[in-house]
N, C-alpha and C positions, 0 to 999 in steps of 0.2 A: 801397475801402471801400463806395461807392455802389453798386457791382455785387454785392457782397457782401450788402448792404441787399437787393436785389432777390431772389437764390438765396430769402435769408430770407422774404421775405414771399409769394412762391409757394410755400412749405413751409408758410408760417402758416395761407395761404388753406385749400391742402389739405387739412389736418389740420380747419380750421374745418368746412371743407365735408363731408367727410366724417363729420363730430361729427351737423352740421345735416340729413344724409341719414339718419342712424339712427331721425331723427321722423318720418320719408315726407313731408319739404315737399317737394312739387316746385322744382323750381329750385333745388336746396339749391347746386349750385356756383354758383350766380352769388351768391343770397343770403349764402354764406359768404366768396365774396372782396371783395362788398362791404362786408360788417359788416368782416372778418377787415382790410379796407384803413384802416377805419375808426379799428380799435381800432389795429394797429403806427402808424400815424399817430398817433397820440397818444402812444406812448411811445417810437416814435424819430427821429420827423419825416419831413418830405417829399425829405430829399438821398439820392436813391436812384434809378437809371433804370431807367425804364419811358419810351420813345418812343410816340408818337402809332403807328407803324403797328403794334404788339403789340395795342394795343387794337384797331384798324382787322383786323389779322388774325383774330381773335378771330369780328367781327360779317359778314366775308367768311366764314366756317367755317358759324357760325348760319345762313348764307343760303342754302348747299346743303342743311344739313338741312329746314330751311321747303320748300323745292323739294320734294324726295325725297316729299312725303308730297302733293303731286298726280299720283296715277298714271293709267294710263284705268281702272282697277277702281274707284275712288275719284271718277272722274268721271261716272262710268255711274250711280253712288249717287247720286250728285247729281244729275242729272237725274230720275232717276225722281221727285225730290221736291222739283224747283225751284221753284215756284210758292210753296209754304209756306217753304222756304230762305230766299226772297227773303224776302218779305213780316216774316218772324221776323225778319230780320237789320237792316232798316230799322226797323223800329219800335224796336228795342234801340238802334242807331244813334241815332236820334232824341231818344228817352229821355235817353240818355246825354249826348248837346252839349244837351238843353235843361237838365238840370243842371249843367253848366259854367258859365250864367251865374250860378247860385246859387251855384257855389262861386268863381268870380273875383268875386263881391261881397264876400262874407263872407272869403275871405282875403287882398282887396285885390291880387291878383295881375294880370298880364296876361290880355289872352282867348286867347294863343299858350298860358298854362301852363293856362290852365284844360280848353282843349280839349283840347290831350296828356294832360292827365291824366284825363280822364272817357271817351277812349275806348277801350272797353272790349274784354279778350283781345289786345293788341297790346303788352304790355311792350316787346319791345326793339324795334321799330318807334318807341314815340314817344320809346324816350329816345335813339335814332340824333337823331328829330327834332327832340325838345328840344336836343342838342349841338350843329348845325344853325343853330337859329335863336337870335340873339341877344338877344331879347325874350322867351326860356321860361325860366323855373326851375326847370333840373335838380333841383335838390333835392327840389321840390312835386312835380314830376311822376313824380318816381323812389316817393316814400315813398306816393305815392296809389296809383302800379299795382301797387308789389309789397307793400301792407297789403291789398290787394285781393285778393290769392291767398290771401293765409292767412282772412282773414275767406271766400273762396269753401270752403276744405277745410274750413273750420269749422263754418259757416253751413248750407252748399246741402243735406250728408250728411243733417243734421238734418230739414230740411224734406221731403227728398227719401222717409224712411224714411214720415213719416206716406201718403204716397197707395201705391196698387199695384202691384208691378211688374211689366212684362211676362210674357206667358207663353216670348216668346223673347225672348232677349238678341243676337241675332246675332252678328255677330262682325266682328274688323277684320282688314283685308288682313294677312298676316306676309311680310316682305320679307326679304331676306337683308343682312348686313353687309355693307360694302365691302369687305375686306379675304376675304370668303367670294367674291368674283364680280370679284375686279380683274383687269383687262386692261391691256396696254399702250394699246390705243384709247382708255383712260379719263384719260388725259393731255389729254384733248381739252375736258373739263369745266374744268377747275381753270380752261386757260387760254381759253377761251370767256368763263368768268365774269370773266376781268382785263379781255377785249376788252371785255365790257356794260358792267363798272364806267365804263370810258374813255368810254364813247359818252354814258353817262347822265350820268356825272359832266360832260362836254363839253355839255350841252345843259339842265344844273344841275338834273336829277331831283332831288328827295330823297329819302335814303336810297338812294343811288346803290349804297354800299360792300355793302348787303344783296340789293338789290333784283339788280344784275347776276348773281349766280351763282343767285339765286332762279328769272329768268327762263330761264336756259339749263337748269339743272337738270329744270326744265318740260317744256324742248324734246327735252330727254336721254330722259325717262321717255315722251313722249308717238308719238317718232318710231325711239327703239331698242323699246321693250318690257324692255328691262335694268331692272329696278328696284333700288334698294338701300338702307340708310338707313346712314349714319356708325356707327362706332365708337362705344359709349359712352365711351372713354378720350379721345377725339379731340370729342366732344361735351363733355363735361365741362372738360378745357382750352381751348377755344375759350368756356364761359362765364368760366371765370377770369380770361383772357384781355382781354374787353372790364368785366367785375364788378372788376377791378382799375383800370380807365380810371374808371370812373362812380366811385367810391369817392374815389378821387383826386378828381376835380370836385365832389361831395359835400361831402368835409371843409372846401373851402374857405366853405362855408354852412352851415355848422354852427350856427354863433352865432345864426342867423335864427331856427332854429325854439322855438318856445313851444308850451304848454300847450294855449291856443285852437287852434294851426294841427292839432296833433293828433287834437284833437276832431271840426273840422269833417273832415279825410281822412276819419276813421271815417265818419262822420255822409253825407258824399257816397257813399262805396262803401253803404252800409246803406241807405241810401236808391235805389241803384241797382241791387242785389239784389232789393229788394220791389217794386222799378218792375216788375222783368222777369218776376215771383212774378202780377205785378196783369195784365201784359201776356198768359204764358201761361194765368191763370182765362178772360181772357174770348176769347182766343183757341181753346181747347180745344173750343169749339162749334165752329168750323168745320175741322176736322180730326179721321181716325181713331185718332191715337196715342195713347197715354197721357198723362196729365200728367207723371208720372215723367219719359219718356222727350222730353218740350217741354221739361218745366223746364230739363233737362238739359244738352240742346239748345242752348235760348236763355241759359244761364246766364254771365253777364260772366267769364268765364274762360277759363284753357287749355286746349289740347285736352287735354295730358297729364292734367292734373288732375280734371278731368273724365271721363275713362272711368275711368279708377280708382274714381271716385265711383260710374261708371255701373256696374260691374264688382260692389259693393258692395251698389245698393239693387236691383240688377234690371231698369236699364234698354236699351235698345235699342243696342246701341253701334256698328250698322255707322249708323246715323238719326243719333245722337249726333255720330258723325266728320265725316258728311257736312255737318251745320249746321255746324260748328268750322271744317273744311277751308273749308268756302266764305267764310263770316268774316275768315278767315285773309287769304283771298287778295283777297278784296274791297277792304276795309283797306288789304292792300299795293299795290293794281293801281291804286285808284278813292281810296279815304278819303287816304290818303297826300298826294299830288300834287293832292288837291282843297283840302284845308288847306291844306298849301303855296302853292298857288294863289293863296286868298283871302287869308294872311296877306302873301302878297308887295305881292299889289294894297291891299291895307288901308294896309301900309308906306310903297309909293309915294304914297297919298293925304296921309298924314300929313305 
């Protein structure tokens, strides 16, 4: 009957996700197998399996595609505009953990959940991390990054329309499918990323399960020239995958959340949006791009979501990727493993 329970709730997810795709959210599978876990949890309990490595499989899947999208065409962009890359990304950085402590004040939280939850374009990075660490709460950290993407589709478009948009929009790399360019030689990745996971997991990285197939994937794109990006079908089950683990972990803090905790998530992302609004006005004096295409840029979001926006009001979208990409990787290389770091050494002090 438990295994039964399960067929059921990946049909439920589906069907959810699919429902929640028809709105253009991004992320809708993951958003739909978390609500989707959500809601079957409520009406037909928790005796149903789902093992730890489905979910773990899941965010080993996500961590090829994260790889896949640093190529050297992708790197080259980045260079050409490192100096402002950097500088942009730090200061949002910044922004972002100096509101953290306004929001572990006000919802009484840890400084592990406040930090997860305020840094910003890193969803499944910090809720690997939140799972992780035993002082974060999942649940805060979950409901703040991903209220965060809907307030970004909601929000940014709006703002974005009132200034100008480029006269060129450039354009992003197009990569072929896996399944359009597989090799047998391509057995070499999967199990490259099991060998990282081991090493890193062996040496207690966090975000070990992501990070290993993230780095090879890297090393795949930078040292064959093969480029590729996943399946959407195999992208989409790989969110359901780990959107069904977080959901589960979820329901069991349900009871916690109120009215206030609501308010202030809002109120931290809204406030973290006009930081980066305040950041790129007085920034836009020292650089030639557009505001459009800064805001864009600098905007606390994903990269998916984001060139869609950029795609929309006219902005620069190979500029756009490159500030995202670097973001992305930064986060996962540096911001990562430096919170971990400090919460580790905080721990041991306590």
């Amino acid at each position: 009957m438990r295994y039964l329970k399960t067929i059921l709730l990946f049909v439920y997810c589906s069907v959810l996700s699919i429902l929640i795709g028809l709105t253009h959210l991004p992320l809708a599978w993951l958003f739909g197998s978390l609500i989707g876990t959500l809601i079957f949890i409520r009406y037909y309990g928790t005796k149903f399996w789902y093992p730890k490595w489905f979910g773990d499989s899941g965010v080993f899947v996500m961590g090829f595609q994260i790889g896949s999208s640093l190529t050297a065409v992708a790197l080259v962009a980045m260079m050409a505009d490192l100096l402002n890359i950097v500088i942009i990304t730090f200061l949002v950085l910044l922004m972002s953990l100096s509101l953290s402590r306004m929001f572990m004040k006000l919802t009484r939280s840890s400084l592990e959940t406040s930090i997860l939850a305020s840094v910003p374009g890193a969803l499944s990075q910090m809720l690997i991390m939140a799972e992780e660490n035993k002082n974060a709460d999942i649940m805060l950290v979950s409901l703040t990054q991903m209220s965060r993407i809907v307030l970004i589709v909601l929000i940014v478009p709006f703002i974005a329309q009132f200034f100008p948009a480029d006269g060129e929009i450039g354009s992003v790399e197009v990569v072929p499918y896996l399944t359009e360019v597989l090799t047998p030689l391509m057995i070499l990745i999967p199990f490259g990323g099991m060998v990282m996971y081991q090493l890193l997991k062996k040496i207690k990285f966090p975000a070990a399960i992501m990070l290993g197939p993230v780095i090879v994937m890297i090393i795949w794109n930078l040292t064959t020239g093969i480029t590729f990006t996943l399946d959407t079908s195999l992208i989409n089950f790989a969110q359901i995958l780990f959107g069904i683990r977080i959901g589960l972990q979820i329901s069991t803090l349900m009871s916690q959340l109120a009215k206030r905790l609501i308010f202030i998530i809002l109120m931290q992302n809204i406030l973290l949006i006009a930081g980066t609004l305040l950041i790129v006005i007085f920034y836009q004096f020292f650089t030639t791009h557009s505001f459009n295409t800064l805001f864009l840029a600098a905007a606390p979001g994903g990269l998916a979501q984001i060139i869609v926006i950029a795609l929309e009001t006219g902005g620069d979208i190979s500029i756009i990727s490159s500030y995202h990409i670097f973001r992305i990787f930064f986060i996962i290389l540096f911001i990562v493993p430096l919170v971990d770091f400090y919460l580790r050494k905080r721990a041991s002090k306590a």
